[in-house]
C-alpha positions as CSV (number, residue, x, y, z in Angstrom):
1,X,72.0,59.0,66.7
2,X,70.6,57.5,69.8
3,X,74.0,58.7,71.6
4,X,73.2,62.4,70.5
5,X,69.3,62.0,71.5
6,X,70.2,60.8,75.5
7,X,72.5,63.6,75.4
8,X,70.1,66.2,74.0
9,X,68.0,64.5,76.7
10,X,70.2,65.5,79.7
11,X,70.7,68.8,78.8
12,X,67.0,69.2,78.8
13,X,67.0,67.5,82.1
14,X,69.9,69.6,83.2
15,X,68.6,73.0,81.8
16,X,65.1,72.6,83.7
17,X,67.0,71.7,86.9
18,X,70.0,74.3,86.9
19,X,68.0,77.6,87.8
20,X,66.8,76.2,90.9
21,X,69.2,74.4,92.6
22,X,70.0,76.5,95.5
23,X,65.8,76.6,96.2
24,X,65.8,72.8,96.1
25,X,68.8,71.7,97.9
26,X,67.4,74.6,100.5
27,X,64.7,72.8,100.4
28,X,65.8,69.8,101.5
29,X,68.0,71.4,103.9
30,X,64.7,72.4,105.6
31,X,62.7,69.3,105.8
32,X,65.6,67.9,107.2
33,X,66.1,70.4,110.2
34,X,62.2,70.7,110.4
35,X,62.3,66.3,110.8
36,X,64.8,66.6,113.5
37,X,63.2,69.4,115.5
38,X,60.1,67.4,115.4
39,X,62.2,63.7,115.3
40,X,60.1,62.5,113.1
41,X,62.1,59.7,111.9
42,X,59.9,58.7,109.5
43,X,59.6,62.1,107.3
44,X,63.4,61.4,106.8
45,X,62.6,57.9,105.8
46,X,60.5,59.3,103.8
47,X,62.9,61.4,102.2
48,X,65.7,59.0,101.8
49,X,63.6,56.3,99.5
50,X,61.1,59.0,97.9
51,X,62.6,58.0,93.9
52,X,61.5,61.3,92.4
53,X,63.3,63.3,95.0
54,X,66.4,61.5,94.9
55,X,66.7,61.9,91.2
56,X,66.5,65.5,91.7
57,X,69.0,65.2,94.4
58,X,71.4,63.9,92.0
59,X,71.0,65.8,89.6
60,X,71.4,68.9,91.4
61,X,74.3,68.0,92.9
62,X,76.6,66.1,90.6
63,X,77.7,69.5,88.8
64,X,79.2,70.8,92.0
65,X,82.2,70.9,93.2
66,X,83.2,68.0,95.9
67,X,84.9,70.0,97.8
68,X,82.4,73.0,98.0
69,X,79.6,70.3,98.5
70,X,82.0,69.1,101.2
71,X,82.0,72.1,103.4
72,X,78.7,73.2,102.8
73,X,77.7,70.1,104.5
74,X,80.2,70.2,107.3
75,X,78.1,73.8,108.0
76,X,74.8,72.4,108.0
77,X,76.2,69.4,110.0
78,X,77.0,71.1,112.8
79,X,73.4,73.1,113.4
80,X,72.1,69.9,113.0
81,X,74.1,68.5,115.9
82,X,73.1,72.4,117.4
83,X,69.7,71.0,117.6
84,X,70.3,67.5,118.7
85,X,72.1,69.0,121.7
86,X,68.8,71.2,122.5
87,X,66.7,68.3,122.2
88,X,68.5,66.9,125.0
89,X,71.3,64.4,123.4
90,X,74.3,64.3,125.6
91,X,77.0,66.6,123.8
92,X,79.7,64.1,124.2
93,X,77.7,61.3,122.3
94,X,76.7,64.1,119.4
95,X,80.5,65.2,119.1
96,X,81.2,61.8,118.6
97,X,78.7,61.2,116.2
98,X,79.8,64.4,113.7
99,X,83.3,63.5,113.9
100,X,82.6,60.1,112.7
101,X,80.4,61.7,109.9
102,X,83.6,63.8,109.0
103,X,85.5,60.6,108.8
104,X,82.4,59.4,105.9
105,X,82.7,62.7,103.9
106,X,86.5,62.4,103.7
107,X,86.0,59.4,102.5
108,X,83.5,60.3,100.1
109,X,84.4,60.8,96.2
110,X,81.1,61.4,94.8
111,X,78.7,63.9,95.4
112,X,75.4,61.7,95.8
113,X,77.4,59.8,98.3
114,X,77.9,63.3,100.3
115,X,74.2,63.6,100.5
116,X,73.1,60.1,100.9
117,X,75.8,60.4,104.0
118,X,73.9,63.7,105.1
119,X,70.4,61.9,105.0
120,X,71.3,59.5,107.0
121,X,73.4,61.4,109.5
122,X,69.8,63.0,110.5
123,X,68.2,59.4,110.7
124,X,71.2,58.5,112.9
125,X,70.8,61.7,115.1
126,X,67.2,60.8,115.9
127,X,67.6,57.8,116.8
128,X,70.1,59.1,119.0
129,X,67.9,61.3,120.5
130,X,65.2,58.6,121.1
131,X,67.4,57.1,123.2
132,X,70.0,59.1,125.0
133,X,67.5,61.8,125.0
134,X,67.7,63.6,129.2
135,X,65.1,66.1,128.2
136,X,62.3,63.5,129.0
137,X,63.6,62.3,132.1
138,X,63.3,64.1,135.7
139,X,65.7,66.3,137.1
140,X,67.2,63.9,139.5
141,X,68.1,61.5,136.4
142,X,69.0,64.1,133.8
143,X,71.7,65.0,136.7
144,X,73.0,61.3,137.5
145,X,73.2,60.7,133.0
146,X,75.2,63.9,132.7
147,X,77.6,63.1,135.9
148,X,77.5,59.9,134.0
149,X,78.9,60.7,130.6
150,X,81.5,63.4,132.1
151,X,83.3,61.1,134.2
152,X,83.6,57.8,131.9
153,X,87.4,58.3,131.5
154,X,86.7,57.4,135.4
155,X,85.9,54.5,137.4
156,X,82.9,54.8,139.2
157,X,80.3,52.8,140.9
158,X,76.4,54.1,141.5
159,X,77.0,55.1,145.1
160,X,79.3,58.1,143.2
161,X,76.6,59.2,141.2
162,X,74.5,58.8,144.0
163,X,76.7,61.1,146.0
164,X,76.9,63.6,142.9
165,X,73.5,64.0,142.8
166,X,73.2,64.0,146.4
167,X,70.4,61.5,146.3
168,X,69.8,58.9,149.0
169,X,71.3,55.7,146.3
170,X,68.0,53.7,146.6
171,X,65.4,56.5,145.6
172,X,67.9,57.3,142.7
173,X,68.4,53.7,141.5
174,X,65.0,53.0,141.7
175,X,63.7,56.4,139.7
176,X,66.8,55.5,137.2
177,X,65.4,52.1,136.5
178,X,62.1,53.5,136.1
179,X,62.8,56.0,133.3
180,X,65.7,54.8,131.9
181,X,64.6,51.2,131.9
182,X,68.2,49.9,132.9
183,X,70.5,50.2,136.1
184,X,73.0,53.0,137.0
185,X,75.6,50.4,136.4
186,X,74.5,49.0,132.9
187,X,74.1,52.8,131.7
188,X,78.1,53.4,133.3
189,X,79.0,50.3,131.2
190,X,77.6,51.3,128.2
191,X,78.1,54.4,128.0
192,X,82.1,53.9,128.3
193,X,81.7,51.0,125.6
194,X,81.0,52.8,123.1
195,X,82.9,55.2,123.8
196,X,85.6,52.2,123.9
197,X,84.3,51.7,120.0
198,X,85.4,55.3,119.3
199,X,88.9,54.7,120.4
200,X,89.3,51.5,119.2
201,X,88.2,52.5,115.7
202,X,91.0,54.9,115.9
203,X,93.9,52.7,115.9
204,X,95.6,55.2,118.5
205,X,95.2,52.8,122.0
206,X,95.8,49.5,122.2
207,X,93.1,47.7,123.6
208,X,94.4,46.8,127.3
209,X,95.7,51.2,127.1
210,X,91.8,51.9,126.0
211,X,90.5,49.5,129.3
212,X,92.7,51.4,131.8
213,X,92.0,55.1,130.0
214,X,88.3,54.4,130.9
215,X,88.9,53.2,134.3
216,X,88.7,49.4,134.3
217,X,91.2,47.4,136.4
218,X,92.4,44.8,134.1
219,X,92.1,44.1,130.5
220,X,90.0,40.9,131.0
221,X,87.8,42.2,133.1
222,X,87.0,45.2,130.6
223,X,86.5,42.5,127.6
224,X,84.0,40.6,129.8
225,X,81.2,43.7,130.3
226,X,82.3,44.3,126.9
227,X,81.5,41.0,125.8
228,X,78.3,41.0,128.0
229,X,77.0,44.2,126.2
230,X,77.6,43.0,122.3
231,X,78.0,39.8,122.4
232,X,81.9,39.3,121.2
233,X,84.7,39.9,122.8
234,X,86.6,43.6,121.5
235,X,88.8,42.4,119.1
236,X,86.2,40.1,117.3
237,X,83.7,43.2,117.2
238,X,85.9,45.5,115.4
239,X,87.0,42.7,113.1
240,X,83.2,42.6,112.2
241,X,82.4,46.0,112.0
């Protein structure tokens, strides 16, 4: 009897829920754009541990279709990375991001899984923004960050960014610490270290091919700035991960 009534139950539930699905996932569609337009981190926060909404969220979407829900997402996924990319995060760092958030929804079997995976790929994505964002900086930086993350598959030292920008290499090292809040050679480390976590993660590179693709003269030598930077040494960071 009790069986019958919780089933009676969810039909109700589901009955009252059904007709507006496509204005409430919409919905949430729209707060989520509208938080990362404005990168208002906490809206999406809010979103994410709001109880009420994420009952609606589930029940909405557990009817559909994984596959549908799959590349519905993989369209809203890239305007979201769209806007990121306006709000001044370096495209290579955003491509990176969205492919490893294809990697989650293949891996994904359930629906509220897809979602929960989309929430927090907007989360991610401002956070991102907050700090990779050029738009705040000057024109002098914005230039050195993007010469920067095009060449990292080269060696290069802060005179060549210097010379890139055609900047006298004090002034620019100076103004870079000042906005950026680290040196032109930290920000050429890191920014080819985790892009050295992308490749790793792939299981395509070796670790010593992965040091000498992004310009480094010696395995050792790459493991130390990487060590430097995270703490552990390559090998013992991915183990972690």
């Amino acid at each position: 009897m009790k069986k019958n009534l919780d089933l009676l139950k969810e039909h109700s539930i589901r009955a009252e829920y059904a007709s507006d699905y496509s204005e409430k996932i919409t919905l949430l569609m729209i707060n989520l754009q509208d938080a990362l337009l404005t990168l208002n981190l906490e809206a999406v926060r809010r979103l994410a541990s709001n109880a009420e909404e994420i009952k609606d969220i589930k029940l909405l979407v557990e009817e559909e279709d994984v596959d549908v829900l799959k590349l519905y997402m993989a369209s809203s996924i890239s305007s979201f990375v769209s806007i990121s990319i306006r709000n001044g995060l370096p495209k290579d760092v955003a491509e990176i991001m969205k492919k490893n958030l294809f990697k989650k929804i293949a891996r994904c079997h359930k629906n509220i899984e897809l979602t929960n995976c989309h929430i927090q790929f907007v989360e991610e994505l401002i956070e991102a923004i907050n700090r990779y964002s050029i738009k705040r900086y000057s024109s002098i930086v914005k230039m050195a960050i993007e010469y920067i993350h095009n060449n990292k598959f080269t060696f290069i030292y802060s005179k060549d960014v210097a010379n890139a920008t055609k900047v006298n290499r004090s002034y620019l090292s100076k103004k870079f610490s000042e906005e950026v809040g680290q040196t032109i050679t930290d920000y050429i480390h890191r920014a080819k270290m985790e892009l050295a976590i992308e490749l790793m993660g792939s299981n395509l590179y070796h670790y010593n091919e992965i040091a000498e693709l992004l310009g480094y003269a010696n395995y050792p030598y790459f493991s130390k700035v990487f060590k430097k930077l995270y703490t552990k040494a390559p090998h013992a960071y991915m183990r972690d991960m």
